[in-house]
N, CA, C and O atoms as a GROMACS GRO file, in nm:
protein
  616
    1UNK      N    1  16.015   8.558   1.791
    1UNK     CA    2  16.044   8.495   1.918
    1UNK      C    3  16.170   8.552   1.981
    1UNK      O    4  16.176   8.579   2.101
    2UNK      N    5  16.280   8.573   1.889
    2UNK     CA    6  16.426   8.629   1.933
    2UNK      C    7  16.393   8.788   2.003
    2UNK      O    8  16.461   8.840   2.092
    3UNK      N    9  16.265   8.850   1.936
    3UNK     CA   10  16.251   8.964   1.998
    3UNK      C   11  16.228   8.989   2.111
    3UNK      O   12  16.290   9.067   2.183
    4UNK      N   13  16.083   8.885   2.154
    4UNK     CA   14  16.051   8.899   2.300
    4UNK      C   15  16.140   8.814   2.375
    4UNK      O   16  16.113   8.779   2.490
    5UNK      N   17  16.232   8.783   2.324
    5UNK     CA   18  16.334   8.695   2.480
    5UNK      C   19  16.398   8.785   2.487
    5UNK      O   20  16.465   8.785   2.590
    6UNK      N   21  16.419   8.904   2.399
    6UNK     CA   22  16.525   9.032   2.398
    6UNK      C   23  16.502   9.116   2.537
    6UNK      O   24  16.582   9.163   2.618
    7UNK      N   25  16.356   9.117   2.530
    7UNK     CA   26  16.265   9.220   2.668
    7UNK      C   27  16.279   9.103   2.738
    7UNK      O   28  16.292   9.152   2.851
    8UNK      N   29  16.288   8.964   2.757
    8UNK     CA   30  16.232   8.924   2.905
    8UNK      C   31  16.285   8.904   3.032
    8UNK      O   32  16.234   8.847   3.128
    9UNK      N   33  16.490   9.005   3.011
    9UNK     CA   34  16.521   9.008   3.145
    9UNK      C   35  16.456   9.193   3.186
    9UNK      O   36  16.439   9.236   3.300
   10UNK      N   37  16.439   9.244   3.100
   10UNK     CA   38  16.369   9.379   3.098
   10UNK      C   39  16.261   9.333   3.195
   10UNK      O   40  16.279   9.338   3.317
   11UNK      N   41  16.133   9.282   3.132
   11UNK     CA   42  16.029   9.233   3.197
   11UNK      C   43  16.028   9.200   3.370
   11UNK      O   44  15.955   9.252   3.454
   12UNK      N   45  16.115   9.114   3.386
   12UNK     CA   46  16.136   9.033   3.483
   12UNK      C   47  16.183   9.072   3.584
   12UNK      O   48  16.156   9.022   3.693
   13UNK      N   49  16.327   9.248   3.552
   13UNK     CA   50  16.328   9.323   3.620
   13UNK      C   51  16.262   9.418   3.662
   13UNK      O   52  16.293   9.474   3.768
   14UNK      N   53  16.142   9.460   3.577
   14UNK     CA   54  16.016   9.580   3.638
   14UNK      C   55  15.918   9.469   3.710
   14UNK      O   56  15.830   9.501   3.789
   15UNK      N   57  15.945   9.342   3.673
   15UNK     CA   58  15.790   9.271   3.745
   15UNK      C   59  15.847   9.267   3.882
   15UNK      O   60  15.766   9.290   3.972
   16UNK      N   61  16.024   9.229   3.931
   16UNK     CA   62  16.071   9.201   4.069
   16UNK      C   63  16.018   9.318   4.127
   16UNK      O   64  15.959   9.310   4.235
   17UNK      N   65  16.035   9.456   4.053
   17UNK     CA   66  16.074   9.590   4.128
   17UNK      C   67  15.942   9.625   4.218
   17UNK      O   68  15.917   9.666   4.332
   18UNK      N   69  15.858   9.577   4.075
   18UNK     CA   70  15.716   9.602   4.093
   18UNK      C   71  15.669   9.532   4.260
   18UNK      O   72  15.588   9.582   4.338
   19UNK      N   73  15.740   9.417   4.277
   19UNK     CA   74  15.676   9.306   4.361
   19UNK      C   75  15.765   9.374   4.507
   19UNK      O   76  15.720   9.379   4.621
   20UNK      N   77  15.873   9.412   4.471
   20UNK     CA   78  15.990   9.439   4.621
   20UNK      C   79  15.936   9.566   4.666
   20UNK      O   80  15.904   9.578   4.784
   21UNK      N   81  15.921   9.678   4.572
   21UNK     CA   82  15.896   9.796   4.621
   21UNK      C   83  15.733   9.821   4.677
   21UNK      O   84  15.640   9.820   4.596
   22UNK      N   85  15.709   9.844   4.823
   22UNK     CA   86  15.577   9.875   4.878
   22UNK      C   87  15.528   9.957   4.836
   22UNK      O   88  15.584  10.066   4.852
   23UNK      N   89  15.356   9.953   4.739
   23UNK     CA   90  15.320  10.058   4.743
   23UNK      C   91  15.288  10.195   4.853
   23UNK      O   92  15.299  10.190   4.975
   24UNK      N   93  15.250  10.310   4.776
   24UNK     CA   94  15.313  10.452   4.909
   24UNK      C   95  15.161  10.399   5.010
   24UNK      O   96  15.161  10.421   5.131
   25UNK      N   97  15.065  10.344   4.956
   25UNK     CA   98  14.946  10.339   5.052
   25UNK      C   99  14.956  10.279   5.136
   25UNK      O  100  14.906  10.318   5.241
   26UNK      N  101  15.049  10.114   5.129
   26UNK     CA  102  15.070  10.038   5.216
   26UNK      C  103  15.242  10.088   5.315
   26UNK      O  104  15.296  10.006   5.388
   27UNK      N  105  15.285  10.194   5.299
   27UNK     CA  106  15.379  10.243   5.373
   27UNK      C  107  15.333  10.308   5.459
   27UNK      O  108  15.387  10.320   5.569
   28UNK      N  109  15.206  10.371   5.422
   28UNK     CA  110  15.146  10.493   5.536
   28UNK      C  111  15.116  10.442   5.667
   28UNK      O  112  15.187  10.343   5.691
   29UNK      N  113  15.038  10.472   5.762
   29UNK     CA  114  14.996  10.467   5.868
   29UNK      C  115  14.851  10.427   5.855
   29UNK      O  116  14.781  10.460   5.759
   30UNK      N  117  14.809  10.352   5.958
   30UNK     CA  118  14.664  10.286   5.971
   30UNK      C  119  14.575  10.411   6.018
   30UNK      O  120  14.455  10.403   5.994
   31UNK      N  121  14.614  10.504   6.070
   31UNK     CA  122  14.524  10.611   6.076
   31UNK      C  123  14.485  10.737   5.926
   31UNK      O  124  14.385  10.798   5.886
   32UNK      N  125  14.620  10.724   5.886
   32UNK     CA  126  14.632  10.801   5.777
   32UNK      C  127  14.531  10.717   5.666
   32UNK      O  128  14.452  10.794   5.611
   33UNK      N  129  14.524  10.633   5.640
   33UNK     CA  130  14.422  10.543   5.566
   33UNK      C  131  14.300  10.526   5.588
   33UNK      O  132  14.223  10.467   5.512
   34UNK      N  133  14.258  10.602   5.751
   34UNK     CA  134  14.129  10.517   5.794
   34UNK      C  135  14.064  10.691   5.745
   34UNK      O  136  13.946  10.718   5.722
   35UNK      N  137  14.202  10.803   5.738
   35UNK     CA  138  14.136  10.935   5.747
   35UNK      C  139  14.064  10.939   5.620
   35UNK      O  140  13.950  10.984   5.616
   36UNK      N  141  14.138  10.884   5.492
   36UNK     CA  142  14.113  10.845   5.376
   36UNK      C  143  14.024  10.793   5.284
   36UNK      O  144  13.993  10.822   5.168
   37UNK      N  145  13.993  10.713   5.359
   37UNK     CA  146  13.868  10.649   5.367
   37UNK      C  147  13.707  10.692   5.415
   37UNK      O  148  13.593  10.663   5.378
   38UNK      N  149  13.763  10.770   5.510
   38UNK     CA  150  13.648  10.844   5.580
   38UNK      C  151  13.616  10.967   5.460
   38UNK      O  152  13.508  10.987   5.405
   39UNK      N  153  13.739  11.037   5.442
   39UNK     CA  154  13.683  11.111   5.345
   39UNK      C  155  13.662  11.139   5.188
   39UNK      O  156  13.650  11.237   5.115
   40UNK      N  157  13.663  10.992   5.176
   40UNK     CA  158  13.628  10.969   5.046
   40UNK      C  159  13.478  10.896   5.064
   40UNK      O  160  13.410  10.881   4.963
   41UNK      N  161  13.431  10.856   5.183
   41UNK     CA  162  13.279  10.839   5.222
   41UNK      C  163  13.227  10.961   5.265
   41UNK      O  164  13.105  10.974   5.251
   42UNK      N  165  13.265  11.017   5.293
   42UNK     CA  166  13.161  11.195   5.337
   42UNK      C  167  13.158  11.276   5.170
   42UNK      O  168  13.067  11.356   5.149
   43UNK      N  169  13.279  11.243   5.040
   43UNK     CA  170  13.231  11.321   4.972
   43UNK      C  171  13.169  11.213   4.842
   43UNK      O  172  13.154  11.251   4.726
   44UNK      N  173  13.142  11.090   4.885
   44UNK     CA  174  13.062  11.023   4.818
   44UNK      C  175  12.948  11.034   4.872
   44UNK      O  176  12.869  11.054   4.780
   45UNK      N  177  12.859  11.031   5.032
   45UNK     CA  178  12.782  11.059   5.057
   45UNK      C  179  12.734  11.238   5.054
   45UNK      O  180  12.612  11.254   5.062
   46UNK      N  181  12.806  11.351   5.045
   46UNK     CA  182  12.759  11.437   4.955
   46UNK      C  183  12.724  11.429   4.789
   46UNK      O  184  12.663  11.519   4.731
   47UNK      N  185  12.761  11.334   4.737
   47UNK     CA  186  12.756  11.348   4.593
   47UNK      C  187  12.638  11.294   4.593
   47UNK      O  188  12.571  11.350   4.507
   48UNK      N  189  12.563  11.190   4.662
   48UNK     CA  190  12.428  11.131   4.667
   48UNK      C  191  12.306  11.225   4.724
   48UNK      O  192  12.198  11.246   4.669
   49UNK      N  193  12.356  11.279   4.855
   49UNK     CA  194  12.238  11.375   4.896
   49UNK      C  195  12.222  11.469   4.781
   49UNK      O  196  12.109  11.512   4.761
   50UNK      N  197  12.308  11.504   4.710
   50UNK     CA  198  12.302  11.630   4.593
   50UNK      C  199  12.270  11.541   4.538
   50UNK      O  200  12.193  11.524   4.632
   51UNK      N  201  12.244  11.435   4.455
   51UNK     CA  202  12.180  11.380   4.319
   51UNK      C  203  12.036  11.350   4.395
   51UNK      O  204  11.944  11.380   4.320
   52UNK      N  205  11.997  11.306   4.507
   52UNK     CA  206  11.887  11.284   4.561
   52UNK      C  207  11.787  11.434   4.574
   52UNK      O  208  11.666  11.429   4.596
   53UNK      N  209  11.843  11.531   4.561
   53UNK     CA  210  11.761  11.666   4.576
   53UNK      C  211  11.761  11.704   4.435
   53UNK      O  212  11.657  11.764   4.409
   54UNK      N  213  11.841  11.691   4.331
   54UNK     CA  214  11.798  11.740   4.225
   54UNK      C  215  11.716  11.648   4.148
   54UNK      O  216  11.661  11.691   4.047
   55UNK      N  217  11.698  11.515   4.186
   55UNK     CA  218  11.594  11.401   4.167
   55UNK      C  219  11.460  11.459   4.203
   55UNK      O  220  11.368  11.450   4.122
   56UNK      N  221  11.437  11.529   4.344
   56UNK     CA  222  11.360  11.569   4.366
   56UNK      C  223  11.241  11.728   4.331
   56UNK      O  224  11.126  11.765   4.354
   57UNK      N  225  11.378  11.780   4.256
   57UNK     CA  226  11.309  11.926   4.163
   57UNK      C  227  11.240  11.869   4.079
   57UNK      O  228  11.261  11.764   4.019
   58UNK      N  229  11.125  11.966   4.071
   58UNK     CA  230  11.040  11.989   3.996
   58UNK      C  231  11.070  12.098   3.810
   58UNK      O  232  11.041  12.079   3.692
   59UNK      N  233  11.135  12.198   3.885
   59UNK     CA  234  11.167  12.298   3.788
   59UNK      C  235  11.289  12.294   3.748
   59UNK      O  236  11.363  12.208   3.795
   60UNK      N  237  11.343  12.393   3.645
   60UNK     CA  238  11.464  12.419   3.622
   60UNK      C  239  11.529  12.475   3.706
   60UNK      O  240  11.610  12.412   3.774
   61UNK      N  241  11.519  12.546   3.714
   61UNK     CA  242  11.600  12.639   3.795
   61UNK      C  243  11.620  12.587   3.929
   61UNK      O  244  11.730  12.614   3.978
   62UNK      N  245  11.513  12.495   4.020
   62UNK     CA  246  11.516  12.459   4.142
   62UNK      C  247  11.659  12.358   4.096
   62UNK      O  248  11.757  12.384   4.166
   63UNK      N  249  11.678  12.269   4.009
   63UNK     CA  250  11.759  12.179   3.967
   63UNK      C  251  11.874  12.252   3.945
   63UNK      O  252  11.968  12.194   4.000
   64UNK      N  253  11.910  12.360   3.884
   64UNK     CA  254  12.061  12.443   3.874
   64UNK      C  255  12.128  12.436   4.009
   64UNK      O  256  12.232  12.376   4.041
   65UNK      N  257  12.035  12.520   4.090
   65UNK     CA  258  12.010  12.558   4.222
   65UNK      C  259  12.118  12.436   4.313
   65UNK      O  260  12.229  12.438   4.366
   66UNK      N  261  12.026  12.355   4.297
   66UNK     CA  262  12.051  12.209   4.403
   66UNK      C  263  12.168  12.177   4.294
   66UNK      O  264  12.265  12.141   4.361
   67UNK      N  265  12.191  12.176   4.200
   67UNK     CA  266  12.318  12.108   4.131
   67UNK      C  267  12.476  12.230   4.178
   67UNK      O  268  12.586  12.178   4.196
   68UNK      N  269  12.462  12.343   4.188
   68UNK     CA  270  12.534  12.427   4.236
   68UNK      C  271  12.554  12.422   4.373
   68UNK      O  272  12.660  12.459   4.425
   69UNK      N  273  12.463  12.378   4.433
   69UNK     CA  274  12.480  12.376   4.580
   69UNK      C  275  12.557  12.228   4.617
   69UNK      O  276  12.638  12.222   4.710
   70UNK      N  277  12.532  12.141   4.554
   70UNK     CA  278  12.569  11.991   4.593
   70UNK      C  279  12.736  12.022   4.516
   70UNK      O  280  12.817  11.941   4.561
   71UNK      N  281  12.783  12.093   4.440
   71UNK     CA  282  12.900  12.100   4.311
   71UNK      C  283  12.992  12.191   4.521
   71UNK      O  284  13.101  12.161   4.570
   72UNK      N  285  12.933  12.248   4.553
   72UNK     CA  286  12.942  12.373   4.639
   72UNK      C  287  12.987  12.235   4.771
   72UNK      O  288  13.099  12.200   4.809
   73UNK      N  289  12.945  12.220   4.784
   73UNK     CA  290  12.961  12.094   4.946
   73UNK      C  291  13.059  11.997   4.904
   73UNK      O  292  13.139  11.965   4.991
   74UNK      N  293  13.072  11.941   4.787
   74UNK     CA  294  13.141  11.837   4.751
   74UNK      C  295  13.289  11.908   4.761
   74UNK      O  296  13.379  11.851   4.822
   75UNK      N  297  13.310  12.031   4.700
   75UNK     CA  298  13.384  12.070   4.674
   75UNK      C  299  13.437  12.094   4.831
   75UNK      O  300  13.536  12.025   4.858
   76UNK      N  301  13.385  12.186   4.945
   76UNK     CA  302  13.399  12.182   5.095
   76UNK      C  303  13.443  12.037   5.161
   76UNK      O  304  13.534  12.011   5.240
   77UNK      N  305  13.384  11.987   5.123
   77UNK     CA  306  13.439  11.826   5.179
   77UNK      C  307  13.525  11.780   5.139
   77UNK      O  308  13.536  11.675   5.203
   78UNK      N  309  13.647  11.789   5.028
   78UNK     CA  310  13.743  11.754   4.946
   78UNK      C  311  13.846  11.862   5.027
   78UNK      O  312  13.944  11.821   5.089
   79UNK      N  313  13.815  11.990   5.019
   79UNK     CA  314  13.910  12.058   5.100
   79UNK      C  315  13.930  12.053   5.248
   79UNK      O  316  14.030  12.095   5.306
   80UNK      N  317  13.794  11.981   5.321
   80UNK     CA  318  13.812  11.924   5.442
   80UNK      C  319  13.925  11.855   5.489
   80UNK      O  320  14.011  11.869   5.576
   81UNK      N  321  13.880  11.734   5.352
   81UNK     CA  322  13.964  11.580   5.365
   81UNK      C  323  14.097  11.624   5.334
   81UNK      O  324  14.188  11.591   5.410
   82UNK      N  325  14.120  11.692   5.234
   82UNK     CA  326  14.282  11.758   5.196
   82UNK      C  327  14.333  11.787   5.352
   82UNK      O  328  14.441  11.739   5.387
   83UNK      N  329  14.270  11.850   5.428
   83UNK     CA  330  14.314  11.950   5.522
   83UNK      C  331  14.341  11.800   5.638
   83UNK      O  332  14.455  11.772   5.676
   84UNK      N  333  14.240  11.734   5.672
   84UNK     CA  334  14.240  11.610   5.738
   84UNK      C  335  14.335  11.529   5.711
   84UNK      O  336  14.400  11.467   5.795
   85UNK      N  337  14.347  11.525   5.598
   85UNK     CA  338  14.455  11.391   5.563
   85UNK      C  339  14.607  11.475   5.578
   85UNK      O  340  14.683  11.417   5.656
   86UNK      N  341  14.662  11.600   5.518
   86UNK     CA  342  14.746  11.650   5.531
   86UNK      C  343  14.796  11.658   5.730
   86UNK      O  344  14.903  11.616   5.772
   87UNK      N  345  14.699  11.712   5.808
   87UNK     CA  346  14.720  11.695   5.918
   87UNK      C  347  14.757  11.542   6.000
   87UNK      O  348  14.847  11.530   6.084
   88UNK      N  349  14.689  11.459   5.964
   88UNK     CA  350  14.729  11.298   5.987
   88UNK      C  351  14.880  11.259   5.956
   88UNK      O  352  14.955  11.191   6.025
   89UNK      N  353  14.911  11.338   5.800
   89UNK     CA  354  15.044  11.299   5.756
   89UNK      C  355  15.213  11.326   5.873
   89UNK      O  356  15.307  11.257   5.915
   90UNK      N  357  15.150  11.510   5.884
   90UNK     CA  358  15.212  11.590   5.971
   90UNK      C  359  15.183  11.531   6.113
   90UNK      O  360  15.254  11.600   6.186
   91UNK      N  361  15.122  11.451   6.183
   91UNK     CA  362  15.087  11.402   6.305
   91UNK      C  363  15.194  11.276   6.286
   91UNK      O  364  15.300  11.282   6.349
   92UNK      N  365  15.170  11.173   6.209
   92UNK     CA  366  15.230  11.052   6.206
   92UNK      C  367  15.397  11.096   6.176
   92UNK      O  368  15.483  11.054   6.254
   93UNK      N  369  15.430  11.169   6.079
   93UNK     CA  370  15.560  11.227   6.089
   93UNK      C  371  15.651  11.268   6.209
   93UNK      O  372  15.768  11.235   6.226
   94UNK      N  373  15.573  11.345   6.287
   94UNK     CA  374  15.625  11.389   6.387
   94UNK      C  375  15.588  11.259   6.507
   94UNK      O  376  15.663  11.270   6.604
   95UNK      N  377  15.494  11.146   6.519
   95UNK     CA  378  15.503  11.074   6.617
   95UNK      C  379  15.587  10.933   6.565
   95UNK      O  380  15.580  10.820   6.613
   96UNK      N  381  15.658  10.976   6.464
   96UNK     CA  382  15.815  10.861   6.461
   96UNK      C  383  15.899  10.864   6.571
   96UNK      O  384  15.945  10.763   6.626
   97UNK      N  385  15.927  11.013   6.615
   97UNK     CA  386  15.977  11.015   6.732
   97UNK      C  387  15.971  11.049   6.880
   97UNK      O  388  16.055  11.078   6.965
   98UNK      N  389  15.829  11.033   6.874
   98UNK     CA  390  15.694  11.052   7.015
   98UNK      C  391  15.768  10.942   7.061
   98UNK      O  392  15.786  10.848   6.983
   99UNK      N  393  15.830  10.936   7.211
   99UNK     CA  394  15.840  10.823   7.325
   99UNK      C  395  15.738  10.838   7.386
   99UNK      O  396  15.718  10.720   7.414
  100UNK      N  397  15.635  10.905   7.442
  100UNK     CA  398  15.486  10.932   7.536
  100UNK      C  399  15.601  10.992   7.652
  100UNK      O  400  15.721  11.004   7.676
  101UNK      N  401  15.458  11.021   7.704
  101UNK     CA  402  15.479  11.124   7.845
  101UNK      C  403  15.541  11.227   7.803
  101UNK      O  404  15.653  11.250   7.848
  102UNK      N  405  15.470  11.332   7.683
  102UNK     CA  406  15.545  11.451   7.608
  102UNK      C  407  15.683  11.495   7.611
  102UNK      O  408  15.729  11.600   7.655
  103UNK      N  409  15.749  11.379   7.550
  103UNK     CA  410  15.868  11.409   7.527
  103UNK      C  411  15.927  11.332   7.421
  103UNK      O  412  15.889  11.216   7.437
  104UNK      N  413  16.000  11.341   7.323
  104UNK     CA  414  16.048  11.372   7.188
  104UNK      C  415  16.216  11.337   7.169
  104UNK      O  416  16.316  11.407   7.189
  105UNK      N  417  16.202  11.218   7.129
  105UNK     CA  418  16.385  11.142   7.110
  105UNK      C  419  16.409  11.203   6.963
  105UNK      O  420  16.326  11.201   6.872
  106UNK      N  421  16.528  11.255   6.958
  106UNK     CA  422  16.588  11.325   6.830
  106UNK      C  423  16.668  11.370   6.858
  106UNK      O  424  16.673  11.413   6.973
  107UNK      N  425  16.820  11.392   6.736
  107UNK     CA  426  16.937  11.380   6.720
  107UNK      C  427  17.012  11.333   6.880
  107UNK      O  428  17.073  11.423   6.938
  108UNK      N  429  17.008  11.230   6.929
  108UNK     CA  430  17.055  11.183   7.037
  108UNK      C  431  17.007  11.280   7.175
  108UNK      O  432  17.095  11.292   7.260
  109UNK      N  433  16.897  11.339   7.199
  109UNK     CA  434  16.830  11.369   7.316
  109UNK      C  435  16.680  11.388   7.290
  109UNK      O  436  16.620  11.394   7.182
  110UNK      N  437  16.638  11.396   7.405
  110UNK     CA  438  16.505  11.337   7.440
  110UNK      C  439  16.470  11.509   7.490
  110UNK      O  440  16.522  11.559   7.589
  111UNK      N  441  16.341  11.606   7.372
  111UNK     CA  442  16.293  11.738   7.387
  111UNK      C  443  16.160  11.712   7.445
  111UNK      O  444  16.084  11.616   7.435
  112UNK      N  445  16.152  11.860   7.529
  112UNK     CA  446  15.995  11.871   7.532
  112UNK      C  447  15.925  11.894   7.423
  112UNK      O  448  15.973  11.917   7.312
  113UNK      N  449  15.769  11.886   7.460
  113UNK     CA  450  15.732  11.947   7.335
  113UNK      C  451  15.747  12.104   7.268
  113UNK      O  452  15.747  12.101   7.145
  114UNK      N  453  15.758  12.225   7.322
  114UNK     CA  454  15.786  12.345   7.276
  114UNK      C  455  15.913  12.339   7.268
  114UNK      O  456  15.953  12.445   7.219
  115UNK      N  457  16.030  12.242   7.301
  115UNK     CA  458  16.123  12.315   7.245
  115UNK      C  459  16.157  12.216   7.165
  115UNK      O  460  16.272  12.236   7.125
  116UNK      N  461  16.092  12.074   7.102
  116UNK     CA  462  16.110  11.992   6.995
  116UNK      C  463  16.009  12.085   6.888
  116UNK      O  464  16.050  12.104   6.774
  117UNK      N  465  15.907  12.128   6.920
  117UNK     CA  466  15.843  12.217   6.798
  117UNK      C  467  15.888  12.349   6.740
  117UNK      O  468  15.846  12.397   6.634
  118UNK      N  469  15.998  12.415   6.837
  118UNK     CA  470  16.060  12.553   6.811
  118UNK      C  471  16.196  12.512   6.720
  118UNK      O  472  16.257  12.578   6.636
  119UNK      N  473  16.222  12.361   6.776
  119UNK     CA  474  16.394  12.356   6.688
  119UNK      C  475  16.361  12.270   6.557
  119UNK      O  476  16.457  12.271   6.480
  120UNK      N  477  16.258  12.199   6.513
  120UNK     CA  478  16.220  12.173   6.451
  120UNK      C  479  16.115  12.211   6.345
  120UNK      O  480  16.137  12.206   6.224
  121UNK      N  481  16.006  12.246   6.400
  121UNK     CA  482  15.893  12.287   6.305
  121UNK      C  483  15.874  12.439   6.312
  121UNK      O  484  15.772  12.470   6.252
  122UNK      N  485  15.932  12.533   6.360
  122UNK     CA  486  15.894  12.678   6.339
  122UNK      C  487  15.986  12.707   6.252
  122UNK      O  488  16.098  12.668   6.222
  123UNK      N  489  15.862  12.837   6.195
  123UNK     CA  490  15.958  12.900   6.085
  123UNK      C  491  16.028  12.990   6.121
  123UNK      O  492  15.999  13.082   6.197
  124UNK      N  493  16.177  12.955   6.041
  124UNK     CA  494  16.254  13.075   6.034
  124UNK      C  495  16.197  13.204   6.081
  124UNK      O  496  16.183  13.254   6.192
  125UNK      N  497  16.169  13.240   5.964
  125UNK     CA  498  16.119  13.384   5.931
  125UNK      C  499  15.972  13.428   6.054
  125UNK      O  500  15.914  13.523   6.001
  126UNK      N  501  15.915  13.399   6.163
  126UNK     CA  502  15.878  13.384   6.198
  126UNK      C  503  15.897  13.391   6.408
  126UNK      O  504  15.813  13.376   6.497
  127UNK      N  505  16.016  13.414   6.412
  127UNK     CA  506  16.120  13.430   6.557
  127UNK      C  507  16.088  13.567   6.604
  127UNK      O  508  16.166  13.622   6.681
  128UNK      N  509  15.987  13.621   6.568
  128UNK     CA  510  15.931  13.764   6.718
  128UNK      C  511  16.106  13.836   6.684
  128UNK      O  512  16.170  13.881   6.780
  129UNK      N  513  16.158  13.838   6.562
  129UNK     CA  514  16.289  13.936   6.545
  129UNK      C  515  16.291  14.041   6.465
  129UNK      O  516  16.354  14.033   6.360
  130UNK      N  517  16.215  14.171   6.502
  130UNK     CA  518  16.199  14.231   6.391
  130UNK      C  519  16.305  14.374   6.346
  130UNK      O  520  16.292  14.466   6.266
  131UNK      N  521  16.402  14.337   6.433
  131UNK     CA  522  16.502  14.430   6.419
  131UNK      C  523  16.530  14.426   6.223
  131UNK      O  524  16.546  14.532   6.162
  132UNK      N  525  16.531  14.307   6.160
  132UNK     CA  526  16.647  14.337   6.015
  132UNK      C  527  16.507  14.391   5.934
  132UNK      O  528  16.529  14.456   5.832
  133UNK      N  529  16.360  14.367   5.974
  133UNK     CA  530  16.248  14.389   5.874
  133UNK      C  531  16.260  14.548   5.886
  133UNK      O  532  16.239  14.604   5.779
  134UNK      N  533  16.300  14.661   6.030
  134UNK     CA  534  16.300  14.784   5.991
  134UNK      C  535  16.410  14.845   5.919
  134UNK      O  536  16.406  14.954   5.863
  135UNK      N  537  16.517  14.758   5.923
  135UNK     CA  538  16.655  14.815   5.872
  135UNK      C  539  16.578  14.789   5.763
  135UNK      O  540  16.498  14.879   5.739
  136UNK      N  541  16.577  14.708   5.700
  136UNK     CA  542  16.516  14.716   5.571
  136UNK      C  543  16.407  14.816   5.526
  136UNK      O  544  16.395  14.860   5.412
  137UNK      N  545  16.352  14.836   5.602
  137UNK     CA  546  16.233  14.919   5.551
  137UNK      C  547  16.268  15.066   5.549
  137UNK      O  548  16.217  15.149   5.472
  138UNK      N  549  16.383  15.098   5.666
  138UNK     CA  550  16.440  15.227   5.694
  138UNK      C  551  16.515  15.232   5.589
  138UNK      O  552  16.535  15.353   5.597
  139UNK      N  553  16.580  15.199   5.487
  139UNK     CA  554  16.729  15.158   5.357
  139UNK      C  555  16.596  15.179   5.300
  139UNK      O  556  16.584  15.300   5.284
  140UNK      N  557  16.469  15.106   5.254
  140UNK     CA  558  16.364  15.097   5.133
  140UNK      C  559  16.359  15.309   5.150
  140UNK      O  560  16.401  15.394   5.072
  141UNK      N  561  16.313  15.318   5.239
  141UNK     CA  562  16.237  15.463   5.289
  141UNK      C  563  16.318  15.555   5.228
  141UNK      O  564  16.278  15.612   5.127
  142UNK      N  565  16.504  15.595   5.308
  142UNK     CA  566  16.609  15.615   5.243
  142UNK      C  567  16.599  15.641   5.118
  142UNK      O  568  16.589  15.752   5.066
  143UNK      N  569  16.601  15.539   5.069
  143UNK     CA  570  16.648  15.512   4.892
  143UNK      C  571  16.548  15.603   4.842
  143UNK      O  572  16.593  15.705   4.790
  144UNK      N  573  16.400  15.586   4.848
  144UNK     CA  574  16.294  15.629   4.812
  144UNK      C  575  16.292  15.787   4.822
  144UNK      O  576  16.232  15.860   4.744
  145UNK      N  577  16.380  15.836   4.946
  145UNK     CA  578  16.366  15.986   4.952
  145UNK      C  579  16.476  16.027   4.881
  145UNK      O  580  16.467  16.141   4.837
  146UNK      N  581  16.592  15.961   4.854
  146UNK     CA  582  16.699  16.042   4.780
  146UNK      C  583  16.676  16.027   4.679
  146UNK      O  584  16.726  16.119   4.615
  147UNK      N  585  16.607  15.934   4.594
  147UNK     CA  586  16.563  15.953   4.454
  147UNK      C  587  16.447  16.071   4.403
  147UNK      O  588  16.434  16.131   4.297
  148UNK      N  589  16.378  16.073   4.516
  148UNK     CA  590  16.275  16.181   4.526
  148UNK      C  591  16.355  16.337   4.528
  148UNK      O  592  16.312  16.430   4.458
  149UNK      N  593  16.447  16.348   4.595
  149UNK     CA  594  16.542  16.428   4.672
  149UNK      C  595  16.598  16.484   4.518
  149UNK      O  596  16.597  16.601   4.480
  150UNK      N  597  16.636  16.390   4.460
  150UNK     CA  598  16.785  16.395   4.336
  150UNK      C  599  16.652  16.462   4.241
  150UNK      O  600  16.684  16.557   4.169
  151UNK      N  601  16.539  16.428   4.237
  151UNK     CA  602  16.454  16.482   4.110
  151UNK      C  603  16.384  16.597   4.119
  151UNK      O  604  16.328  16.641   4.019
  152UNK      N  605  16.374  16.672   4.260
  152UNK     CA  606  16.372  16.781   4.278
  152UNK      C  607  16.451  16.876   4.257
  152UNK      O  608  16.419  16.991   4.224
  153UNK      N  609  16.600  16.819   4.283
  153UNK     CA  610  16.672  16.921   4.263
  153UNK      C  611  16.759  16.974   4.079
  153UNK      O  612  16.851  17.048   4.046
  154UNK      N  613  16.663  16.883   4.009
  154UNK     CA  614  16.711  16.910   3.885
  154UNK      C  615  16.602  16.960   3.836
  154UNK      O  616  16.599  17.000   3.719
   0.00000   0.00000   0.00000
């Protein structure tokens, strides 16, 4: 008995934590959930049309066939929903700070959209600057001929 009263402010503190802290599903967004949902019904309703056609073979091989092909769609529809739900995430992220009428409140001013998506979401590496990629490549080229250079002449 002395043991378990030992755990039961232990207990009592994972059961509060458990109860205070929102799970991540109920933090998300009502769209992000509905995307979720949707595509966990398109690759449950592929997993049925594929068990319903290999129900329907006759042969072996027709049955590989339809089991490869249904393994083949399920798999397309999972990378759909990945792609769907990831985009929902990146949508709801960025409309924390959507005011409407395309324009964008952040660090104390209000952006359009191309220049809230250029100071925010573009990549670096990616700025139409390709001046340092030839220096580099001109120094790679360089290097490459004086080592070439140095082994000729010995």
């Amino acid at each position: 008995m002395r043991r378990a009263l030992r755990f039961l402010p232990l207990f009592a503190c994972g059961l509060a934590a458990t109860i205070a802290i929102p799970s991540a599903a109920s933090a998300q967004s009502w769209e992000i959930r509905r995307e979720i949902r949707e595509a966990n019904r398109e690759v449950a309703r592929e997993r049925a049309e594929g068990a319903r056609e290999i129900l329907q073979c006759k042969t072996r091989a027709c049955a590989e066939r339809e089991y490869r092909e249904a393994n083949r769609e399920v798999a397309r529809e999972r990378r759909e929903a990945r792609r769907e739900v990831s985009r929902e995430i990146r949508e709801a992220y960025r409309d924390r700070w959507y005011r409407g009428n395309d324009r964008w409140y952040r660090d104390g001013r209000y952006w359009n959209r191309n220049d809230y998506e250029r100071r925010y979401y573009s990549r670096r590496d990616k700025d139409g600057n390709i001046l340092p990629g030839l220096l580099v490549g001109a120094a790679v080229v360089g290097v490459v001929a004086a080592i070439a250079n140095a082994d000729d002449d010995d």
